[in-house]
Each structure stands twice: as structure tokens, then as C-alpha cells.
C-alpha positions in Angstrom: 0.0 0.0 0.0 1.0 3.3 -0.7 1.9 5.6 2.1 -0.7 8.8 1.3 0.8 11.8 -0.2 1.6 14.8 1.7 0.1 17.8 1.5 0.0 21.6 3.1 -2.6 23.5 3.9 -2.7 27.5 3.6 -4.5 30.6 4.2 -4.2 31.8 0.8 -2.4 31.4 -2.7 -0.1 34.0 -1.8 1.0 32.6 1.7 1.3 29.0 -0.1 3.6 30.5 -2.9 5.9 32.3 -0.5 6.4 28.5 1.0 7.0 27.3 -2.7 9.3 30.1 -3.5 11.7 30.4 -0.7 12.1 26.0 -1.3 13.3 26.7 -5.0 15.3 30.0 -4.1 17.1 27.7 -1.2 17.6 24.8 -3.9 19.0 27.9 -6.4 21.4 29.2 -3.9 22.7 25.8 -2.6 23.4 24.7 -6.2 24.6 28.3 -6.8 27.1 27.6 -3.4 28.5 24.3 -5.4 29.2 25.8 -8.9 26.0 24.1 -10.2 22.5 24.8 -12.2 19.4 24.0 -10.4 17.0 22.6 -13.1 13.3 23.9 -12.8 10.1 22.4 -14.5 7.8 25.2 -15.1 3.8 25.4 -15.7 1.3 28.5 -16.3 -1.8 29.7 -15.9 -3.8 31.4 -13.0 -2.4 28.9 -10.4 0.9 29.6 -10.9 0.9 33.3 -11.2 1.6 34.0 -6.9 4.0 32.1 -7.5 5.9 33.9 -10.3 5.2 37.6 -8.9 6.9 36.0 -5.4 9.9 34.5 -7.0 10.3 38.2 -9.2 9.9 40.0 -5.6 12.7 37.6 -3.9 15.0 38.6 -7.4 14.3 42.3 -6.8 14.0 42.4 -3.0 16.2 39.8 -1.7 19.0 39.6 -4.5 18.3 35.7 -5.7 19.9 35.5 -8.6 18.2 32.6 -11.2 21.9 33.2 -13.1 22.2 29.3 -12.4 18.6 28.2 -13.3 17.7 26.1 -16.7 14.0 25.6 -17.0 11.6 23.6 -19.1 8.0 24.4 -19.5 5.7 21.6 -19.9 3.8 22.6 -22.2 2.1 24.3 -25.2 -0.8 24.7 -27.7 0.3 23.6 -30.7 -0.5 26.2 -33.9 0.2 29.1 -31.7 3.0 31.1 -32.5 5.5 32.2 -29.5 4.5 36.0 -29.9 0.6 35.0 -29.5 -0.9 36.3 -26.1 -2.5 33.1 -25.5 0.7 31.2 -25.5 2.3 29.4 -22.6 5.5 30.8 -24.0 4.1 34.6 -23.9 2.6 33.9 -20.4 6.3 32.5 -18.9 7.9 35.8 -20.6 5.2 38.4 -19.4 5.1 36.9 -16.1 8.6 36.0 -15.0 11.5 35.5 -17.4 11.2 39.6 -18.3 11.8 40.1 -14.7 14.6 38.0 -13.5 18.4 37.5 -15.2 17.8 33.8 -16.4 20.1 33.8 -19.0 18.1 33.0 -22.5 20.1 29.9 -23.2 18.5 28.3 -20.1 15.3 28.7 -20.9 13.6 25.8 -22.3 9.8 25.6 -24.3 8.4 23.3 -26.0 7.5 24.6 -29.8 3.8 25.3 -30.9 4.9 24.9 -34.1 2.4 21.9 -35.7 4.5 20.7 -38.9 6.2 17.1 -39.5 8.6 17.6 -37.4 6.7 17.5 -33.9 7.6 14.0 -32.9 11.1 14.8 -33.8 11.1 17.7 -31.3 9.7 16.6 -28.0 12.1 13.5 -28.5 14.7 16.0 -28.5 13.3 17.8 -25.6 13.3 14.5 -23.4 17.3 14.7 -24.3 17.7 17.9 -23.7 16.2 17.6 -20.2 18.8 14.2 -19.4 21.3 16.1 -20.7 20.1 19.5 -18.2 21.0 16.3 -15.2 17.0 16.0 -15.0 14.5 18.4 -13.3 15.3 19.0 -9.4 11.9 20.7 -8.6 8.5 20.4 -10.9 5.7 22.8 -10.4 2.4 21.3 -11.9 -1.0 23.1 -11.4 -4.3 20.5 -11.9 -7.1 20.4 -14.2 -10.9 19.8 -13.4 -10.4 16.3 -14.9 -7.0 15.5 -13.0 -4.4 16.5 -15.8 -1.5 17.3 -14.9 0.7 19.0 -18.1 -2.0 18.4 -20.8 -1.7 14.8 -20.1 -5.6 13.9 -20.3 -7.5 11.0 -18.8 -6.3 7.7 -20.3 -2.7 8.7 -20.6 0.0 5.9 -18.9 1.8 6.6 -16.6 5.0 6.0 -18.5 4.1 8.5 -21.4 7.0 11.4 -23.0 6.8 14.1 -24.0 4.3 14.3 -26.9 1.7 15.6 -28.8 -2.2 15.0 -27.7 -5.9 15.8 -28.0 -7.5 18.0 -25.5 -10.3 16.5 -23.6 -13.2 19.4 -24.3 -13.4 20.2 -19.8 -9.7 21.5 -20.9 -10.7 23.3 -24.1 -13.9 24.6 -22.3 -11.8 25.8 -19.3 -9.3 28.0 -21.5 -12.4 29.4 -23.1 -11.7 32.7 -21.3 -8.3 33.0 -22.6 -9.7 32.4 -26.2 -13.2 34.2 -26.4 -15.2 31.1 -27.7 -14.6 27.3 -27.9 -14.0 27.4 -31.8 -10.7 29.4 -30.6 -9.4 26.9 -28.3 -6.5 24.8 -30.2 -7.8 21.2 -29.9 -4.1 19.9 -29.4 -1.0 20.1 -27.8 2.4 18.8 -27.1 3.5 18.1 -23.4 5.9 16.7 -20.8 4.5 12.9 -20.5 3.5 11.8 -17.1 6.4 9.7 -16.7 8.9 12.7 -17.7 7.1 14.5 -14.4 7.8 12.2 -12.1 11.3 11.8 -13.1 11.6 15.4 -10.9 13.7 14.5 -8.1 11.2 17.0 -6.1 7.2 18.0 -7.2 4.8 20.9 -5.9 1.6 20.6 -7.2 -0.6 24.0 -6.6 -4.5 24.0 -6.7 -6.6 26.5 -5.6 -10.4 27.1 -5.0 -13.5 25.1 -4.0 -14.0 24.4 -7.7 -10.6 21.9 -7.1 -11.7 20.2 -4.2 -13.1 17.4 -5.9 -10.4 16.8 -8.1 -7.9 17.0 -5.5 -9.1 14.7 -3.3 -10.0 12.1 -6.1 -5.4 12.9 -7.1 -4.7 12.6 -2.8 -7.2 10.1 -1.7 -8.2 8.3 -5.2 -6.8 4.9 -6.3 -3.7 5.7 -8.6 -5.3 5.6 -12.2 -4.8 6.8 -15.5 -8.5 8.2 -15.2 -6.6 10.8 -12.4 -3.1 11.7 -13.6 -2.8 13.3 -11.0 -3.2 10.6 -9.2 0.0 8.9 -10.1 2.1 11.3 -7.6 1.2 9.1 -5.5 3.8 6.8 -6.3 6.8 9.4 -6.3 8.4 9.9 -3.0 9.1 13.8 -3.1 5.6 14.7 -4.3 3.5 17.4 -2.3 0.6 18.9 -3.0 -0.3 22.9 -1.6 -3.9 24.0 -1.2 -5.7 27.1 0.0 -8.2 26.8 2.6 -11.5 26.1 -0.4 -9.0 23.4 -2.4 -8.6 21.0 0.8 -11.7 21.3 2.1 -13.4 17.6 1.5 -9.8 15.9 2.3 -9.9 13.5 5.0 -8.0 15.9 7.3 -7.3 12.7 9.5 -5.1 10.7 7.0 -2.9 12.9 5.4 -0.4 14.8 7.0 0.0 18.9 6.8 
């Protein structure tokens, strides 16, 4: 049996995030201390932006320098260029890598690009992550069906990096990003669930009663490929940070804070 995965409970977003940021800027510094990079896996949206805006303040405020920091995103539409608002590229830039001295050639996306060549690509982006040393901390936010990346219901646990369909909950979730449904890109290309938990340490951040269902089916839920979320379960640096409306149907008695 599975011991049950941790998780931490929180106030807010912004109080969880502070936790979340001063873990990677102590994993930056020590690697920084030792002459080496600290290797982040990166996700967007809503979720993820308290967490962002903290790590900026700590650059600005506190002097961490992310001089030593290669990142990969995990993921992206795919037919939208880099430049396009609605990009996960665009959102990373707007929100964070404008504001902190990440040097370019450490920053890591996956293309939107949808040609011949996708396959080719996110093969190469597996490598390029090995050859990185692997991803020290992942940040993952959770979707209403229990993706985690755009890695849908159904997907192994042993999946790459790849393209994929979007299940229509994600495509009707991003409507607001997109103005209507016809808008929403019906595919993508992503880190595979089995790339994710290669991180040596994960964080995944949900927020809001409308993730309390989902959450407890990833914490408390048998580990299936109908929850990928779910499948942290099995990775033994995996912790998951709520707000107070995200934890709220947890059985507070049988996981620890």
C-alpha cells in the first residue's frame, strides 16, 4: 500500500507560494554555493501566477539571482506562435523571465509549431532535459479532470513528452483566454506523465472550491490513469499545496499537513 501523499494547507495562494518560492530560491542558492545549475520544471496559468510575482519579488527584494537556473516548461498549444498572447510561451515571458536575469540559453519551451517535425522535437526535448542532469523541482498546477501537463485521462503513466488531443473540460476551461470554444486549439504537445515524475522533487498547486473534488480524487483516489494526477502518488518527493477552499473535502485525519 502506498503511504498517502503529503500535503500543506494555507491561508491563501499568496501565503502557499511564498512556502514554494523560498524552497526553490534555497535549492537555487545551494546549487549556486556548489558551482551548479538548479534545473526547474515550469507550468502556467492562473495557479501559478503567486508564485511567479513571489519568485520576481525575492530577485528584486532579496538579490536571488536565477543566473544558475535552466527551465523547461511543460507545455504548449500547438498552432500558436511564440508571440501570440495566448501562448504558454508569452505567459512565462510576461510573467517572469522579463523580470529576472535567467540567461536566455536556459530557458527551455516546447514549440507550438504543428508541422512534420513534432515528434522529432519533443524527443529532443526529453534529451535535452537528461542532458540538463533532470529536473530537481517540478511545479504542476491540476485540471478539473486531473491533468497534470495536458496529459488527459487515459494517458500511462510511463508517457514522454508528446503531442495529444484536448479532452473538451480542458478546451472549455481556457475558453476565457480564447473568447469562444471554436478558438481553443484542440491539441497540444507536453511533458508525458512519466517525464514528471522523473523530478527528483514535485509541488503541485490548486486552488479554490471548484478543485476540491479533483484533488481529493489525485490525494485520496486509487492511482489511475483516469486521475493523472493521481499517479504522484507513487513518487516519494511529491507534495501537494492547497488554500483553505481546495482542501476542504480531504480527509484531514489521513494525510499529513
Amino acid at each position: 500500500m502506498l503511504p498517502p501523499i503529503q500535503y500543506r494547507v494555507f491561508e491563501s495562494p499568496d501565503s502557499a507560494c511564498v512556502q514554494v518560492a523560498a524552497e526553490i530560491a534555497q535549492l537555487i542558492r545551494e546549487r549556486a554555493t556548489l558551482g551548479r545549475s538548479a534545473v526547474l520544471g515550469l507550468a502556467t496559468g492562473k495557479t501559478t501566477r503567486p508564485l511567479y510575482q513571489e519568485l520576481v519579488y525575492l530577485h528584486r527584494e532579496e538579490g536571488l539571482s536565477f543566473q544558475n537556473v535552466v527551465t523547461f516548461n511543460l507545455d504548449e498549444y500547438l498552432g500558436l506562435r511564440d508571440t501570440d498572447p495566448r501562448s504558454m510561451r508569452f505567459f512565462m515571458q510576461r510573467e517572469f523571465f522579463d523580470h529576472v536575469d535567467i540567461p536566455a540559453a536556459n530557458i527551455h519551451f516546447l514549440s507550438g509549431v504543428a508541422d512534420a517535425c513534432v515528434a522529432a522535437r519533443c524527443a529532443g526535448y526529453e534529451k535535452e532535459i537528461v542532458q540538463a542532469g533532470g529536473i530537481d523541482y517540478q511545479i504542476l498546477g491540476i485540471g478539473r479532470n486531473g491533468h497534470i501537463g495536458f496529459n488527459e485521462p487515459g494517458t500511462p503513466i510511463s508517457s514522454r513528452t508528446r503531442k495529444v488531443d484536448l479532452h473538451e473540460m480542458t478546451r472549455t476551461d481556457a475558453i476565457s483566454a480564447f473568447g469562444e470554444i471554436e478558438n481553443v486549439p484542440t491539441q497540444a504537445v507536453t511533458m508525458g506523465c512519466g517525464t514528471i515524475l522523473k523530478a527528483r522533487k514535485i509541488a503541485l498547486l490548486a486552488w479554490g472550491s471548484k478543485k476540491n473534488r479533483i484533488v481529493r480524487r489525485a490525494v485520496e483516489g486509487p492511482v489511475s490513469p483516469k486521475t493523472c494526477a493521481s499517479y504522484l502518488q507513487t513518487h516519494p518527493a511529491a507534495r501537494i499545496y492547497l488554500d483553505v477552499p481546495a482542501s476542504l473535502i480531504l480527509d484531514q485525519k489521513s494525510h499529513g499537513r
